[in-house]
KESEBA-932008 format. One record per residue (C-alpha): residue number from 1; x, y, z. Coordinates in pm, 1 decimal. Example, Ala and Ser with C-alpha at 12.3 -4.5 7.8 and 13.67 -1.06 7.14 Angstrom:
1/1230.0/-450.0/780.0
2/1367.0/-106.0/714.0
//
This chain:
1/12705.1/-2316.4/6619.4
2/12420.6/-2423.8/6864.7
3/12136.0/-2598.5/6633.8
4/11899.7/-2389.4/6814.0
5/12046.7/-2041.7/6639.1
6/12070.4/-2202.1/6318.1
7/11718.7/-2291.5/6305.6
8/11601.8/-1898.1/6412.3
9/11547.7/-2009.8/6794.2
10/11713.7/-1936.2/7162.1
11/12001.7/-2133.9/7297.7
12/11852.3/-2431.9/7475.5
13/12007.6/-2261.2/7824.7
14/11777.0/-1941.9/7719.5
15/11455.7/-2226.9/7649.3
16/11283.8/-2321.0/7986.1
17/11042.0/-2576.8/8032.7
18/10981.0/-2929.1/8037.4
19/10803.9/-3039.1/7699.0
20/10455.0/-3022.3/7834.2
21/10512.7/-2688.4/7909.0
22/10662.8/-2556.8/7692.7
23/10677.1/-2649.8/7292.3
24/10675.7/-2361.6/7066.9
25/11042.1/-2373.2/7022.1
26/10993.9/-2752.7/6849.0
27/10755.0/-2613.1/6654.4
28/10459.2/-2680.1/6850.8
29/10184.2/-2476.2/6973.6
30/10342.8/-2232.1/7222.4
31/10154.7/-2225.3/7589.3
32/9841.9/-1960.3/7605.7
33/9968.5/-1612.6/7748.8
34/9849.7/-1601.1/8094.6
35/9703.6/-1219.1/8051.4
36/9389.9/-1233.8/8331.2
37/9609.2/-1408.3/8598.2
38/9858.1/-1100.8/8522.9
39/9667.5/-890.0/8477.0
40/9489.8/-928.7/8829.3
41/9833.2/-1005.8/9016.0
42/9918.5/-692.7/8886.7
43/9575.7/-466.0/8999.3
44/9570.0/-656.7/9346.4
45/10042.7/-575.8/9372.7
46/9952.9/-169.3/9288.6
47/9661.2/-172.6/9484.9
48/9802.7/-365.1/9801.3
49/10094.4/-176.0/9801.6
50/9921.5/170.5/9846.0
51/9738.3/13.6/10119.6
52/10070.9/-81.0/10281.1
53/10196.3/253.1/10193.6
54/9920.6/454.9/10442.2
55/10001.9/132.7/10671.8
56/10382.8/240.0/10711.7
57/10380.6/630.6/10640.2
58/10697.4/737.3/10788.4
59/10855.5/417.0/10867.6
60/10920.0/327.1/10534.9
61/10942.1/551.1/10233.9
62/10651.9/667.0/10036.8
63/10575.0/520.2/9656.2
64/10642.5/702.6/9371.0
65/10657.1/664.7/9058.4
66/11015.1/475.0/9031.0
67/10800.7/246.2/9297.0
68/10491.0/193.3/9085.3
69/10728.2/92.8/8789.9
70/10925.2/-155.7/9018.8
71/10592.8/-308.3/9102.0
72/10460.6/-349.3/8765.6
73/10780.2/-477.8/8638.9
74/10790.0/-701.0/8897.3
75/10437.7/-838.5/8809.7
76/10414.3/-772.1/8441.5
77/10697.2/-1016.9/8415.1
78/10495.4/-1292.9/8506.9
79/10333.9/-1299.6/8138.7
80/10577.6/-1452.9/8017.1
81/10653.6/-1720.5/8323.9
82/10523.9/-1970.3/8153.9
83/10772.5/-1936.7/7834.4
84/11092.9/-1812.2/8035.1
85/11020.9/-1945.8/8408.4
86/11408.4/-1952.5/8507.9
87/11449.7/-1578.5/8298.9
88/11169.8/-1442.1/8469.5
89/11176.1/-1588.9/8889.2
90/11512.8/-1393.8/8881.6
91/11361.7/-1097.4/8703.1
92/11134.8/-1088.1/8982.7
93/11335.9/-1120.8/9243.8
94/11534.9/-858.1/9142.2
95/11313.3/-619.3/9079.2
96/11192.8/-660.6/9429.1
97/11511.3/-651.7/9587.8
98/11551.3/-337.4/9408.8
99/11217.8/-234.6/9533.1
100/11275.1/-316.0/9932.6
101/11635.8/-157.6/9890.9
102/11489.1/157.7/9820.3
103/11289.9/149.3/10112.2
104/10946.1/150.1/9987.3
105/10654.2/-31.4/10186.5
106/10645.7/-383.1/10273.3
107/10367.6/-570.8/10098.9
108/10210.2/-809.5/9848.5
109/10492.1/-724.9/9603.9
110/10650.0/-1058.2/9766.7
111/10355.0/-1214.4/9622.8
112/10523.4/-1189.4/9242.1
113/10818.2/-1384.2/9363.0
114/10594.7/-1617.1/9492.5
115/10371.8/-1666.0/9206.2
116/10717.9/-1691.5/8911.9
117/10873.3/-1950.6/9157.2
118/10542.6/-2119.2/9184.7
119/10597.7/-2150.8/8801.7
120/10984.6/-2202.8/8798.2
121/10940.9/-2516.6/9013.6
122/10612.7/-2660.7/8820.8
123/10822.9/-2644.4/8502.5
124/11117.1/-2836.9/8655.0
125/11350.1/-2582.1/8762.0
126/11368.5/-2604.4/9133.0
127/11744.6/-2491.8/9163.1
128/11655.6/-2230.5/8938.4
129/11399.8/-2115.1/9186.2
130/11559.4/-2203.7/9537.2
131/11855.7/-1966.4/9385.9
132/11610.0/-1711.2/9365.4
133/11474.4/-1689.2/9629.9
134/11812.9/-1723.5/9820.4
135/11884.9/-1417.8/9614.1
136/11584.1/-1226.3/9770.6
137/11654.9/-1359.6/10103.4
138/12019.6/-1286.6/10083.4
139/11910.2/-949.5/9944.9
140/11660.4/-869.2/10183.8
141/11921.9/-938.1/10535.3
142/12182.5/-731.9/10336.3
143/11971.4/-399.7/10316.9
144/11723.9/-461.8/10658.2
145/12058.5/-565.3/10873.2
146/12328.5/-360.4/10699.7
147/12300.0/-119.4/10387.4
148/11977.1/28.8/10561.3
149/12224.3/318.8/10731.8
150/12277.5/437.5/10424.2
151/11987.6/364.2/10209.2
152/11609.1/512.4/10255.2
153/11421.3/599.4/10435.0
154/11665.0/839.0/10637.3
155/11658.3/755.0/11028.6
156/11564.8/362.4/10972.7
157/11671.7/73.1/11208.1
158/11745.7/-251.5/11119.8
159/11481.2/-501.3/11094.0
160/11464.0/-775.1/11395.2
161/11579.9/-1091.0/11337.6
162/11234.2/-1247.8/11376.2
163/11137.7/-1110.7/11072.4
164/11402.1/-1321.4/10846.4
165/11261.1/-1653.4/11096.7
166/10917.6/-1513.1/10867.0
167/11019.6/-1503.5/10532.9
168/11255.0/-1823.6/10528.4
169/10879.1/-2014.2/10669.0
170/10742.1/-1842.5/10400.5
171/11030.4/-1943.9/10107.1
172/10954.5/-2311.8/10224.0
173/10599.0/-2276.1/10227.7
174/10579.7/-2127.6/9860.1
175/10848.1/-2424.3/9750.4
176/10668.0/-2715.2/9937.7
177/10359.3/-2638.5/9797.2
178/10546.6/-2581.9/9459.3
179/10672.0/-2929.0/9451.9
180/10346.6/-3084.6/9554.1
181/10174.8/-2926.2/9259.0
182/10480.9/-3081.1/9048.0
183/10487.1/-3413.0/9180.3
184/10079.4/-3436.5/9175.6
185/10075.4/-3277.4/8766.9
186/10331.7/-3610.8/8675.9
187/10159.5/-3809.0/8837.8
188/9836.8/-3704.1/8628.5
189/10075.1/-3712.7/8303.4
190/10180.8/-4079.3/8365.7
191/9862.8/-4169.6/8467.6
192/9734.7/-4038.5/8158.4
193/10012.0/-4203.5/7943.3
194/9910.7/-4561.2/8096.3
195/9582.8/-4539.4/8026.4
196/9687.0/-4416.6/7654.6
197/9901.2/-4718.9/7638.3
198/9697.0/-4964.5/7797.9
199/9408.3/-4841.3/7531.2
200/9652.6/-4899.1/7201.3
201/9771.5/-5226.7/7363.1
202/9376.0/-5350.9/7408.5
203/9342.6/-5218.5/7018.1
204/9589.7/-5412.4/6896.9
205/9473.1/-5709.2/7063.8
206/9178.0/-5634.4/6926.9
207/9305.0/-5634.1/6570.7
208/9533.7/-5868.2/6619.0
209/9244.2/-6147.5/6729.6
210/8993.8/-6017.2/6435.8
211/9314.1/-6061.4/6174.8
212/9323.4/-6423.0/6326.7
213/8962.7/-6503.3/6276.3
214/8969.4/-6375.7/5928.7
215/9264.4/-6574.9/5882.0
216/9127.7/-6906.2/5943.7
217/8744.2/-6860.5/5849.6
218/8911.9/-6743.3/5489.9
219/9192.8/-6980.0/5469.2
220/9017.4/-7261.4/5509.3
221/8727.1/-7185.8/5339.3
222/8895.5/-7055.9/4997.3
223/9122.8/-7394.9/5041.2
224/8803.8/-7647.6/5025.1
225/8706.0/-7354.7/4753.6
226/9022.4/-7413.7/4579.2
227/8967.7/-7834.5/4536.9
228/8629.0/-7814.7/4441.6
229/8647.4/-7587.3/4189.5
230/8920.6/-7806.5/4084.1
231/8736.7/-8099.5/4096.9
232/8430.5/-7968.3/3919.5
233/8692.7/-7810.7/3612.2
234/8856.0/-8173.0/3565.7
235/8449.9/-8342.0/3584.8
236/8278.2/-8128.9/3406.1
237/8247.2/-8304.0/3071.2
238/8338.2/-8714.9/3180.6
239/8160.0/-8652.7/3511.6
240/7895.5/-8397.5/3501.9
241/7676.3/-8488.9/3848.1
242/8018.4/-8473.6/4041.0
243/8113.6/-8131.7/3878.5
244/7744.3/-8055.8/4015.2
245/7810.5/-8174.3/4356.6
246/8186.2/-8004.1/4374.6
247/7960.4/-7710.1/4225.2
248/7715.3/-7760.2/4568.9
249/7991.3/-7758.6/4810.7
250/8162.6/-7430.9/4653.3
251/7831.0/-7241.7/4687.5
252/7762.5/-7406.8/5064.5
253/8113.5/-7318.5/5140.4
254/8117.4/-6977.5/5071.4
255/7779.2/-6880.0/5207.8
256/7915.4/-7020.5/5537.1
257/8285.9/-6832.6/5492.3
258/8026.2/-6513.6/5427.9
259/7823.1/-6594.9/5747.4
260/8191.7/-6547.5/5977.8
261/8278.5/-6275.3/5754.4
262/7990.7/-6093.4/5790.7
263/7988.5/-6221.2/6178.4
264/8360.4/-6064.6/6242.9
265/8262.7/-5726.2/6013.6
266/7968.6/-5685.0/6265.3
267/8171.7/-5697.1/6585.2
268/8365.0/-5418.0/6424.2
269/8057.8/-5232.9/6307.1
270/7938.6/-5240.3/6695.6
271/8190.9/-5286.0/6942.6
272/8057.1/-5517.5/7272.3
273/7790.4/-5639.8/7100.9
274/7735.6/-6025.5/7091.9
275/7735.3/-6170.0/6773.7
276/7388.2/-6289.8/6661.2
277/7567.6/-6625.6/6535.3
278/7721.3/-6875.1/6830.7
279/8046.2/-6881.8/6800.6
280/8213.7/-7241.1/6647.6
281/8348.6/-7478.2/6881.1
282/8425.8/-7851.8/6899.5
283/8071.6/-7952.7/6866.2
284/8106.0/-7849.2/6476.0
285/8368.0/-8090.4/6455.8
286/8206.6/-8374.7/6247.1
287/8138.1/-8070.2/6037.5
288/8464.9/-7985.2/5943.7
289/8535.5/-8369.3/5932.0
290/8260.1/-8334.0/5691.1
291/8426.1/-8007.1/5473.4
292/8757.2/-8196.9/5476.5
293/8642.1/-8485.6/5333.3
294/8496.8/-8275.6/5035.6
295/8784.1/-8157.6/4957.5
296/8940.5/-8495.6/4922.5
297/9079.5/-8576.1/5277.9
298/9022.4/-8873.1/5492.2
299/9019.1/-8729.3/5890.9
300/9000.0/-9020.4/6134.2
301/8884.6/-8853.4/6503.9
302/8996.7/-9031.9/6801.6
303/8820.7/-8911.3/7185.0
304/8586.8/-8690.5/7250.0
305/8623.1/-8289.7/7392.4
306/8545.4/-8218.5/7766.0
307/8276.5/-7938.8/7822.4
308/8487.6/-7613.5/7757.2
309/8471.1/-7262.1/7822.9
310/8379.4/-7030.8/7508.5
311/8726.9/-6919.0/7447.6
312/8886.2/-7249.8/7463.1
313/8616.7/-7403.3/7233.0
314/8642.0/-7160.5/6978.8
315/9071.8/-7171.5/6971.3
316/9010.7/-7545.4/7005.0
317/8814.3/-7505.5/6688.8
318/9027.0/-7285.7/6515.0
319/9333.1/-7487.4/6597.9
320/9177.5/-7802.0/6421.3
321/9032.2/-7617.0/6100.8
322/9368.0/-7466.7/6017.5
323/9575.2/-7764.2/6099.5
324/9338.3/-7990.3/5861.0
325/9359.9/-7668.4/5641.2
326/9756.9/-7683.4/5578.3
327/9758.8/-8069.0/5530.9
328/9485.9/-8025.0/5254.5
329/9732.0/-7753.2/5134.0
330/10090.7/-7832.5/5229.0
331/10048.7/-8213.1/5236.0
332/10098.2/-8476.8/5001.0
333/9909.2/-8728.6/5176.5
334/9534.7/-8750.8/5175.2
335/9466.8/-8880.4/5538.9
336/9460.6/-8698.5/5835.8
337/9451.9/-8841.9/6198.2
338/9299.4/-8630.9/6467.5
339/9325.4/-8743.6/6843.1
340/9159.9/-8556.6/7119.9
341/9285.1/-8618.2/7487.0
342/9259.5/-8451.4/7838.4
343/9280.0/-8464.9/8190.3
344/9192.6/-8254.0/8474.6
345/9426.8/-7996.7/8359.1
346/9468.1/-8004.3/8013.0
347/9342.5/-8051.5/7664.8
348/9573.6/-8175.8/7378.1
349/9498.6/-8243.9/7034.9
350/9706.0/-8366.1/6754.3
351/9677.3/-8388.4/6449.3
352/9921.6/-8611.8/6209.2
353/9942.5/-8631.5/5807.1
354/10184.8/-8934.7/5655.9
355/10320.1/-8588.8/5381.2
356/10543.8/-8563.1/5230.8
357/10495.4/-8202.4/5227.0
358/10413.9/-8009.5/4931.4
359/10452.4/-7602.5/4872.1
360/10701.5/-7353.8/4942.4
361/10551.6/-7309.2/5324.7
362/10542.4/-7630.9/5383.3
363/10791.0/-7571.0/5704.5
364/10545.8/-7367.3/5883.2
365/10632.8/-7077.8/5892.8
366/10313.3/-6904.3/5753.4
367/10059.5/-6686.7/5881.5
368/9828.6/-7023.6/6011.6
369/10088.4/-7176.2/6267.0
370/10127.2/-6813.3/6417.9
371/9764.5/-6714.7/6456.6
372/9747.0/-7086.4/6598.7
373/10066.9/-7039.7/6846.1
374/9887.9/-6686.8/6949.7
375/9550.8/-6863.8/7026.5
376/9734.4/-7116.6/7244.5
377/9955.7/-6844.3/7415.9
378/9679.4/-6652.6/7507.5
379/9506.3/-6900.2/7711.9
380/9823.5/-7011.2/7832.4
381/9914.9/-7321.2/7621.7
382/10149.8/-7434.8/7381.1
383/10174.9/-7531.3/7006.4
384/10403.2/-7770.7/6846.3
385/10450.2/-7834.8/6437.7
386/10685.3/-8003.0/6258.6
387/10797.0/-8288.5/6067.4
388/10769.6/-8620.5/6270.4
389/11090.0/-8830.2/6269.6
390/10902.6/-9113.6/6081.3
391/10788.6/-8845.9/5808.9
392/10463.3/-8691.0/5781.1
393/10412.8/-8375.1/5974.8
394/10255.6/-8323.7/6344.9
395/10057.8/-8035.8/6512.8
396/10027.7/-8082.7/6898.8
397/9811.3/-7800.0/7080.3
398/9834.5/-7842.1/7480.9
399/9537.9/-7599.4/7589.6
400/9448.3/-7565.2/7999.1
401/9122.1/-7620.6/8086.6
402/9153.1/-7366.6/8342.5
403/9284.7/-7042.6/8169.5
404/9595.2/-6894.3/8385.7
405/9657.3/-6539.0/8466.7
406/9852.3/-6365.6/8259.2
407/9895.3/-6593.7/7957.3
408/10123.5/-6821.6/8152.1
409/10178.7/-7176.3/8091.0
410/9933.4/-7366.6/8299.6
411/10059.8/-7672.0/8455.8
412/10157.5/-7953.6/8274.4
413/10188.8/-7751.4/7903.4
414/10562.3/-7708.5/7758.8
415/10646.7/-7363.0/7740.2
416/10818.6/-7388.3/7361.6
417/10682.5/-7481.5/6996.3
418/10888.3/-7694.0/6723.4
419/10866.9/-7490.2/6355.2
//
């Protein structure tokens, strides 16, 4: 049994419309009732065709009151074009073939035909409506050049040939403007699904670059957190002024973490606004030479940073911190080596630990080397990690100096990454 019947409905054949126009069957909102356009289609058909009537007294027959029902039929089924458009563009057309095979007045009747085809080919169902008004045409040479000896009005001749010439310009008229309407309203819907797209891609970039700054202002900071409480637990008693100072760094440490929190949570809070704090770059580096070394690693720097732009600065930045981050973590050894280098194209750093390697994520495949592999991407670089063949383990960031279009690999960068 169609699923349609089971669930109360009509059989999808019965069910016009694409799904923007029409939903109730899915449950959805149905589409409004169009009662004022019918509602005046309707006045202006009765009205127009009495006019016509005193037009073509005696030449064709006069309206009564099978007439007037033909005409509102003919119009009042355009209420429901907009649920049925298939259903009711032949409904129309054959009440008005009815209508001109009784002989009654030419007029604005044809407009109804018109108007559901209109509909029929808006909604997707052009054969639906080019067999319709076939129909109407075939309808309308069978009575005016044939059946019209024996149909009313008594005495009639057949209709010239020029007159068929009318109505087909008139059938392509109503469909060519039908399909421009149809083509134009998808159009608007794709447009309008692009932009929709385009704004959920730009929000999850959004989120997706606030997750990574949270990432590595937290990760670090709760890791030199982490030692020094450590520290200050073990000293307390034998070494009280070194608890103190482990105590110092702790509350230094997490004022600052606070500061980027509070820094990130405001961007939120006001979208576009710039952040009353500069953001870090490599100029903070002796800084976080500085943090490292409180927490009980040795960082030897080799070369100096070019002038960067903003964004590379800050991933630059962020790069470092977490690398020196996961070998304060990960990392049996307590020595780093950082090396800075560049050309006119690029900036690399690297930074090497002696290990071994300590932790279950020790490999690298935690949150810190993706947020760092998405910073690189995104300006068009590269990241490599992993263990070096002489032991220890190895983070190389290739960053252009000259951000490419399109997050592509700017020239001289490796387009792949080593877990």
């Amino acid at each position: 049994m169609d699923e349609q019947r089971v669930r109360g409905g009509p059989p999808q054949w019965w069910r016009h419309g694409p799904p923007w126009w029409d939903r109730w069957a899915d449950g959805e909102r149905a589409p409004r009732w169009p009662w004022r356009s019918t509602a005046a289609v309707t006045v202006f058909v009765l009205a127009g065709s009495a006019f016509a009537a005193h037009g073509q007294e005696g030449e064709r027959a006069a309206l009564d009151p099978f007439a007037r029902v033909l005409l509102v039929v003919a119009a009042g089924l355009l209420l429901w074009r907009k649920r049925y458009p298939v259903a009711v563009v032949f409904g129309t057309a054959g009440a008005v073939v009815v209508y001109l095979g009784a002989g009654y007045p030419y007029g604005p009747v044809l407009l109804t035909v018109a108007f559901a085809c209109f509909s029929a080919i808006v909604a997707g169902h052009r054969r639906a409506a080019w067999a319709a008004m076939g129909t109407l045409w075939a309808g309308h040479v069978l009575v005016a050049h044939w059946l019209y000896q024996w149909l009313p009005p008594s005495g009639d001749s057949p209709a010239p040939w020029s007159a068929e010439l009318v109505v087909a310009t008139w059938v392509v008229a109503i469909t060519a403007v039908a399909e421009l309407f149809r083509v134009r309203r998808e159009q608007w819907a794709r447009e309008r699904a692009e932009r929709a797209e385009a704004a959920r891609r730009r929000a999850d970039e959004e989120r997706l670059r606030i997750a990574r700054e949270l990432h590595d202002v937290l990760a670090h900071s709760i890791s030199v957190i982490n030692v020094q409480a450590g520290v200050g637990l073990a000293l307390l008693d034998s070494d009280p002024e070194q608890a103190r100072s482990a105590l110092t760094t702790i509350k230094a440490k997490s004022k600052e973490a606070l500061g980027e929190v509070r820094q990130v949570l405001d961007t939120l809070r006001a979208p576009g606004a710039a952040p009353r704090t500069p953001a870090p770059g490599l100029d903070r580096l002796p800084e976080l030479v500085e943090q490292a070394a409180s927490a009980g690693l040795t960082v030897t720097v080799e070369g100096t940073p070019p002038d960067l732009a903003p964004g590379t600065d800050l991933a630059a930045f962020r790069i470092l911190q977490e690398a020196l981050t996961n070998v304060v973590r990960h990392s049996g050894s307590r020595d780093a080596r950082v090396r800075l280098a560049h050309d006119a194209d690029v900036l690399r750093l690297r930074v090497d630990d002696d290990g071994p390697a300590t932790g279950a994520e020790a490999g690298g495949s935690g949150n810190g080397l993706a947020g760092m592999r998405e910073r690189a991407a995104a300006l068009g670089g590269t990241i490599e990690a992993g263990p070096r063949p002489d032991g220890g383990f190895r983070v190389l960031a290739v960053l252009p100096l000259k951000v490419s279009t399109g997050g592509r690999p700017a020239p001289g960068t490796t387009s792949g990454g080593r877990r």
